[in-house]
C-alpha positions, 0 to 999 in steps of 0.5 A: 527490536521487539518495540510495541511498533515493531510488533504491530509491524510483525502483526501486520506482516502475519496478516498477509496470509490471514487476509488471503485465506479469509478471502477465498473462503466458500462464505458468503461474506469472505470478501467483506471479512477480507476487506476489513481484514485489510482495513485493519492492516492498514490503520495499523500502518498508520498507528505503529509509525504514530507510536513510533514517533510518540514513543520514540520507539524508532528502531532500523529494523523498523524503518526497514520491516515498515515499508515492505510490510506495506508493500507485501499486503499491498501487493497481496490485495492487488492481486486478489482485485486483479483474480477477482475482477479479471478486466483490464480495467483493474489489471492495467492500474494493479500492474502500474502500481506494483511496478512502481513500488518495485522501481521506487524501493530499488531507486531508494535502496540505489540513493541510500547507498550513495547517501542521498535517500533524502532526494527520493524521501516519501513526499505529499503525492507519496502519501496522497498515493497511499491513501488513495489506494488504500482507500480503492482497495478496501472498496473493491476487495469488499465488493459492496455496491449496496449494503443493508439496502444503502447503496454505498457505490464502494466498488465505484469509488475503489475504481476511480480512486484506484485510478487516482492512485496509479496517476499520483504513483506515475506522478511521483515516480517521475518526480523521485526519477527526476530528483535522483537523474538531476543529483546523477548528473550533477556529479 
């Protein structure tokens, strides 16, 4: 259980609260520091399933601890853009995108008891999904526009990518729906 991945899994499980805290505090770059905090969590959901895989250090509690630690942090920041920005614009996206990790997460839990998790397994658009929304939340969690007099346009970037991210999410959920409806009937 205490492999180097899963306890870079459980680092980024402790960073949730960090990320929050930081966030709200009375500091001129809390946003910013938020941001980064963020953008480590994710580049560490990256690397502990490289070393996984590298090290052949892949354990069930891994496989398990991975993907809701994803969604935890993932969830904590859509809220945060959508307090921080309070238009429909960010909330609409931001609710699309927690319900469909909550309809995915129960449709796989469904399809792994009946042995089938292969049908709703992650796919491209899946991924494509992540980093787009990964992306879009760093842009607008940090709220940078211009940096060092450079305009960046990072909240105008995080806006379109977030909604690349809930048009990819529709997308897949549809595709894993499908996948599981046609395995469904054909029984």
């Amino acid at each position: 259980m205490w492999t180097i991945p899963n306890i870079i899994t459980i680092i980024r499980v402790i960073l949730i609260p960090v990320f929050v805290v930081v966030y709200f505090l009375d500091w001129k770059w809390a946003h910013q520091a938020g941001a980064f905090i963020f953008w480590f969590a994710a580049i560490t959901d990256w690397f502990d399933g490289y070393l996984a895989r590298k090290l052949k250090q892949t354990t069930p509690f891994g496989a398990f601890l991975d993907p809701v630690a994803d969604k935890l942090i993932v969830a904590a920041a859509l809220l945060l853009i959508t307090h921080t920005y309070a238009t429909l614009w960010i909330t609409i996206p931001a609710i699309l995108l927690l319900s469909r990790e909550i309809y995915i997460s129960a449709l796989r839990e469904w399809m792994g008891q009946q042995g089938k998790q292969d049908l709703v397994k992650v796919s491209f658009t899946g991924k494509a999904k992540t980093m787009a929304q990964m992306l879009a939340l760093i842009g607008l969690l940090s709220e940078l526009e211009v940096f060092m007099g450079i305009t960046i346009y990072w909240v105008t970037l995080g806006y379109i990518l977030l909604y690349i991210a809930a048009i990819l999410s529709f997308w897949s959920m549809l595709v894993y729906t499908v996948a599981a409806w046609r395995d469904q009937r054909s029984n």
